[in-house]
N, C-alpha and C positions, 0 to 999 in steps of 0.2 A: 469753270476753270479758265477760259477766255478772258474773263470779268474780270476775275481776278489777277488773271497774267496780266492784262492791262494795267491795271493800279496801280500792280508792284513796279510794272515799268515805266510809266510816267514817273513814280517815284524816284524810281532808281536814277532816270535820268534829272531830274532836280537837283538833288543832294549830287550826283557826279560835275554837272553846270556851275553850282553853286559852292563847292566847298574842294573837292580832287581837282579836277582839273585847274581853277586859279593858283592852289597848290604844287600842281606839276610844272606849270609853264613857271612860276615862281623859280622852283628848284632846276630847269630847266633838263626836263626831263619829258620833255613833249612830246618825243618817242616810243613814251607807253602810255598813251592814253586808253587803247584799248584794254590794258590790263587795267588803269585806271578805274575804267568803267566799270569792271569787272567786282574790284575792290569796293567800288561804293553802293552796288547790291550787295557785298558781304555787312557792309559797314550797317546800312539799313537793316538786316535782317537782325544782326545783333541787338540793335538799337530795340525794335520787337521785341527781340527774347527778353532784352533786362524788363519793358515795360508790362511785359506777362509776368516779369518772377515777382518784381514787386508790388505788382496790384492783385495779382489773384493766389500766387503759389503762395507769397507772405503771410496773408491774411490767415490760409488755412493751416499755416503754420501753429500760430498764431491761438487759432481754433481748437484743435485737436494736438499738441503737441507729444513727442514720444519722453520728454525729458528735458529741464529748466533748461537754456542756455547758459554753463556760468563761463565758459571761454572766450568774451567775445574778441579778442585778439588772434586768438586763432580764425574765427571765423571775419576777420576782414581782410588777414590773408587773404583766405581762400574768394572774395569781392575782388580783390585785386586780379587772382586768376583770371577770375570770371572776364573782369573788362578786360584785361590784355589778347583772352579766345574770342568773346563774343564782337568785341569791338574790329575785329581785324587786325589785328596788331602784330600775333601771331601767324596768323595767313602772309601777311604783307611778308616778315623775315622769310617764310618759309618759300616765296613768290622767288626773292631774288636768290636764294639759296640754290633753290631745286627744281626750279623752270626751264632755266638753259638746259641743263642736264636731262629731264622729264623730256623736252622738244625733241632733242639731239637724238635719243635712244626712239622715242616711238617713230623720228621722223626715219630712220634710217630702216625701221621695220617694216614702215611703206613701200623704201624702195626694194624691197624684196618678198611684196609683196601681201603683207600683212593687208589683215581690214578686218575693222569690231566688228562681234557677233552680229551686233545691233538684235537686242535681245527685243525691243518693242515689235519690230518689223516679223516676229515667227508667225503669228496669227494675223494675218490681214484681213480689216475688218475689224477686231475684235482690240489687239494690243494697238491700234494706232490712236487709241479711243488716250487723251490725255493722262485721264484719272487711273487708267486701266494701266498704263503703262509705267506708271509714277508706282500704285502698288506692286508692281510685278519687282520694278528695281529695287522697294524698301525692305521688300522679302530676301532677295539676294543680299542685297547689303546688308543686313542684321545678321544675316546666316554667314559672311565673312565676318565680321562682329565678333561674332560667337568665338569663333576659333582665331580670332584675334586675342579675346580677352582670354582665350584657351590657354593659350602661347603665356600672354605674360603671365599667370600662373605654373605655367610647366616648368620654363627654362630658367635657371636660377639665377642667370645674368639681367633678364627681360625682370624678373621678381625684384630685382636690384633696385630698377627705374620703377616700375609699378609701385611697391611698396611706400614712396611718397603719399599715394592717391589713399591707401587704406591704413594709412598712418591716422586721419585725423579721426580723434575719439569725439567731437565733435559736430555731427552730421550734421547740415543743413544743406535747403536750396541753394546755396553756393557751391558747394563740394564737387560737383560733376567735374570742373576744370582742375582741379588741387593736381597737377599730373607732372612729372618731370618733362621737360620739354624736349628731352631725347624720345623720350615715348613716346610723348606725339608726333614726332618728327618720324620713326617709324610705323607708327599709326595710319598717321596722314601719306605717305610714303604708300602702302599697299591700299588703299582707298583708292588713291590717285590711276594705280594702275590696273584694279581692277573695273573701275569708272571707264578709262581708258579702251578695255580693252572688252568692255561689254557695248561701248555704244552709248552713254547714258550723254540725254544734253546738258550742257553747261548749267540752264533754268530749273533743271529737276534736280541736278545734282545740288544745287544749293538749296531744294525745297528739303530734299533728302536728308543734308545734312542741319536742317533750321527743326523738324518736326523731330529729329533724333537726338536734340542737344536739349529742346524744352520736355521732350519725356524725360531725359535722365535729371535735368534739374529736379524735376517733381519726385522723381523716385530716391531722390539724395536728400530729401526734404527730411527735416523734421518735425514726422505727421504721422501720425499711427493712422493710419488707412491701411485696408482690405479693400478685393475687390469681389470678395465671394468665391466659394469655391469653383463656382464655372465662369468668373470673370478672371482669378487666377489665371486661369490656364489659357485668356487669351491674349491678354498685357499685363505686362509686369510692374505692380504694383511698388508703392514704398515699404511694405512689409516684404515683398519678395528681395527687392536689392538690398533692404537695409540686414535680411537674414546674410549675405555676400559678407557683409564688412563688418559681421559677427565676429569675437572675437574667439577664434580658434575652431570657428566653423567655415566662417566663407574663402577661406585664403589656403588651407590647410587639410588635412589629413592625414590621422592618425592609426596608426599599423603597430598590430600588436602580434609577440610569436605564436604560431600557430598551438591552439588551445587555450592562448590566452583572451584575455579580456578585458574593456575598458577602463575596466578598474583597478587594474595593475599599477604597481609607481610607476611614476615619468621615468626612471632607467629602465622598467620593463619594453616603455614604449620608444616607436620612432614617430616621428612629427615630419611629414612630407609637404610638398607643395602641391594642391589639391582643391579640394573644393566645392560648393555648388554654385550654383543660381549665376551662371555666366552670361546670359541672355543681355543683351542690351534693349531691346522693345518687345520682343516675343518669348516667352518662354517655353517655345513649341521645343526649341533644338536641348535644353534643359531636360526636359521630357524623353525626347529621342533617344539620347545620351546616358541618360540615368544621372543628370548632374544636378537633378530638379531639388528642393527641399521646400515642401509648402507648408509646414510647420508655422502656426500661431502667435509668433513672436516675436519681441524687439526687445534683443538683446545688448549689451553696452558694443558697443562697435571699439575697431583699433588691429595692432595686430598684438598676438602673446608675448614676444621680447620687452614690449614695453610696459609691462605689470608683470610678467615672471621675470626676474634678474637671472644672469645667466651663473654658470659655476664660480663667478670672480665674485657676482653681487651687484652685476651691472644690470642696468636696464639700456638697450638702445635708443640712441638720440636721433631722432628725423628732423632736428631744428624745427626754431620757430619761424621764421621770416622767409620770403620767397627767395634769398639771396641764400639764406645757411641752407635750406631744401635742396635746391639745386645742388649748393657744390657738396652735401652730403653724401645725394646720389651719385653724384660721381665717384667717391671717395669708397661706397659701397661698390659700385660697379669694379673699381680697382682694386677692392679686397682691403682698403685702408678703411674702415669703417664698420 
């Protein structure tokens, strides 16, 4: 862990020397270097991710595929996504947005006394051990995760924003980012504060958040992979997410009057928001929950409004282009849509 902490930071300090900071004294903005710095380990890590998705997740795309590509406009959207999360792009807006504001609130909980768990510090001896402490946090963080992804399924306004993300009926290794950037902004928002407020370092948190963004790539992949029935149950596979963004299974939930049956007409039935396979890396808390679905299949992904037409004969429109997506979701979120 050492070894590697080392590389990444040589690294990091490189690409900071070399490309941010001649950058900020340019803009003359010289007074955040240290967030600079900060920035240009995000910047590297991303850089990683894309050269993982296209040298290895690609290929096996490639290899095992669930289904032809014939969208590919839709899917260079979702590349665009990609580099504006993975690249920092996103971080950076989010930095000057909601850092003052992040500062100002934890700094004043200091002065009244606040102080993190500092969850590594319970076991001494045992949790100051690197590696030990880095899984201890990916455990909690996935298990906020979970009822993160909970939320945007439950609350129909949160469904509003989310809904972009399982809009596309064309899955691949890019899809992970497809997200309205309100809901990330709330995403990254309680991340921040749970980080905050567990103790987690700066270095972990961005291992945390680089090993959480390349599992989901993989599992948004277009790749009929399993991991067996007792690999299931330990990481979550591209069969278990791709079951998520089933169409009218992973998003949704159907309730029928008592006695009745699934085979009722659509007027006998209601259509909630609902769900399984909410896990982000583990599918332990799926399990817990009863929200699990290990069922054998890859089925056409999307959501139902857009292949059932509603009572007028419409189908919903989530735009095509990263610019109609967004102000979509807005337009959804405001009831105009």
């Amino acid at each position: 862990m050492d070894w590697v902490a080392g590389v990444f930071d040589a690294a990091q300090q490189w690409v900071f020397e070399n490309t941010i900071q001649p950058l900020l004294f340019m803009l003359g903005w010289g007074g955040i270097l240290e967030s600079g710095y900060a920035a240009a380990g995000w910047l590297l890590v991303g850089m990683l991710q894309i050269a993982v998705i296209c040298l290895v997740i690609g290929p096996l795309q490639k290899w095992k595929p669930v289904e032809p590509v014939v969208n590919k406009a839709a899917v260079r959207v979702d590349v665009l996504y990609t580099l504006i999360h993975r690249l920092g792009v996103f971080r950076v807006a989010v930095f000057f947005l909601l850092t003052p504001l992040m500062d100002s609130m934890f700094g004043a909980l200091r002065l009244i006394g606040f102080s993190p768990l500092q969850l590594d510090g319970l076991l001494p001896g045992v949790t100051d051990i690197p590696w030990v402490s880095l899984l201890i946090y990916l455990v909690v963080f996935d298990f906020v995760d979970y009822w993160i992804h909970r939320g945007q399924h439950h609350f129909e306004w949160w469904w509003k924003l989310h809904a972009l993300h399982h809009s596309q009926q064309q899955m691949t290794m890019w899809t992970d980012n497809r997200n309205h950037l309100l809901d990330d902004v709330l995403r990254d928002i309680i991340l921040v504060v749970v980080a905050q407020c567990i103790g987690v370092a700066p270095t972990q948190f961005i291992a945390i958040v680089a090993i959480t963004q390349l599992s989901e790539s993989f599992q948004h992949a277009n790749l009929r992979v399993w991991f067996g029935s007792i690999g299931e149950r330990l990481w979550i596979s591209p069969r278990f997410h791709r079951r998520h963004h089933s169409i009218g299974i992973g998003h949704e939930t159907v309730q029928t009057p008592k006695g009745g049956k699934l085979g009722h007409s659509a007027d006998a039935r209601k259509v909630v928001l609902g769900g399984h396979n909410f896990g982000v890396l583990l599918p332990w808390w799926d399990m817990l929950m009863g929200t699990a679905n290990f069922e054998l299949r890859y089925d056409p992904t999307g959501i139902r409004d857009q292949v059932e037409p509603d009572a007028h004969g419409r189908l919903r429109n989530y735009g095509k282009g990263f610019w109609s997506q967004q102000w979509l979701g807005i337009c959804r979120l405001l009831g105009r849509a």
